[in-house]
N, C-alpha and C positions, 0 to 999 in steps of 0.2 A: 170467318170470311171478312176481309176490308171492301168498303165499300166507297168509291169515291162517290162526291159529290158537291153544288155550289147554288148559288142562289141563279135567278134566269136572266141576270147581264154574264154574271162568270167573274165577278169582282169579289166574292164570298166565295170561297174554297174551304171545302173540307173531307176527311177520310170517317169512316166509322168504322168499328167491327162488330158485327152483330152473324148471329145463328144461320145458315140459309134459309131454314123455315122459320124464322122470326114473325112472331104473333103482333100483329100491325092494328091497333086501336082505331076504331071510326066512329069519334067522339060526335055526339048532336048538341055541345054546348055553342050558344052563340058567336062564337067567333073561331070557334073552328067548324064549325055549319057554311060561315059565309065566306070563310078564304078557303075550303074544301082541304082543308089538312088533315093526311091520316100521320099517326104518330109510332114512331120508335123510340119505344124507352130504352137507352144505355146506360151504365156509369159514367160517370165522366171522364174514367181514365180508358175508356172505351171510345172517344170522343176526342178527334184533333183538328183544329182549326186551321188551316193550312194557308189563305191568304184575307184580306178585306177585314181585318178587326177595325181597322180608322173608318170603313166605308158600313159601319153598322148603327143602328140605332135603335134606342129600347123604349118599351113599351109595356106597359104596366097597368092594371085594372084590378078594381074589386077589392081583394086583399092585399096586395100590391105584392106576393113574393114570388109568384111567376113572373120572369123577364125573359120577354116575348122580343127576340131582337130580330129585325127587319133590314133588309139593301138599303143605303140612304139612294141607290139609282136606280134600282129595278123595284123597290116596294116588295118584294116577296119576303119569306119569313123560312129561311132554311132548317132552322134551329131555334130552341129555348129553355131552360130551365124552369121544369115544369112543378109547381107547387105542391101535386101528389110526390115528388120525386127531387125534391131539388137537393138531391145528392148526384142527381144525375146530368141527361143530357136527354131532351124530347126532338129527333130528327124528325122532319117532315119525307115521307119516302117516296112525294115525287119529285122532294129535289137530289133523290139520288141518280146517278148516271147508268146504272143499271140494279134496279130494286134485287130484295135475295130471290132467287126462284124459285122456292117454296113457301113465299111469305103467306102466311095465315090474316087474312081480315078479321075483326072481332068489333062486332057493335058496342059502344060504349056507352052508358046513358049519365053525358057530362050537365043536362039540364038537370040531373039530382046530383051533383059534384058530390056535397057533403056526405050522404048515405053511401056513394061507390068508390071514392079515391082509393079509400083503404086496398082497394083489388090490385090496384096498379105499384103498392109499397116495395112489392121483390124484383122489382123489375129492373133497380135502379142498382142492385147489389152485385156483386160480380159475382163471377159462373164459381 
């Protein structure tokens, strides 16, 4: 399924394809705790950017190879290249315009990162 989607001005545009019942991560590591981001892991050629590249800004922490890119005008965070997977693409799935309708939730316990990423490596691989 393609799935469109944008940041909450609409200056970040983007499509995904992801499974209907796509297993939806709900990470409790600090900074996806406080911006409430559930996660879609894709590959990246599963992943198209359709508008607002110039209207982006990145954001980096820790180990520095997750980039966490953000609206430079709405501040939301649609998308990012996530350090378990940065062969891929980590969509936020309520910035899609209609989530898949069978998505699965899955608790993640991202305050032990190092011990659980390894769960999230196949995710980024294509089907």
């Amino acid at each position: 399924m393609l799935y469109q989607g944008s940041c909450h001005c609409g200056e970040v545009t983007f499509e995904v394809e992801a499974e209907e019942d796509a297993e939806i991560e709900n990470c409790n590591c600090s900074i996806c705790a406080m911006s409430g981001y559930l996660h879609l892991i894709v590959p990246k050629n599963n992943f198209k950017l359709l508008t607002g590249e110039s209207n982006l800004s990145t954001y980096t922490f820790n180990s520095g190879v997750a980039q966490h890119y953000f609206c430079k005008t709405c501040g939301i965070k649609p998308f990012y290249i996530p350090r378990s997977n940065p062969d891929g693409v980590d969509v936020n799935i309520n910035c899609i315009d209609e989530p898949p309708a069978k998505m699965r939730i899955v608790d993640f316990d991202g305050r032990n990162w190092e011990q659980n990423a390894h769960t999230l490596a196949h995710k980024s691989k294509p089907s």
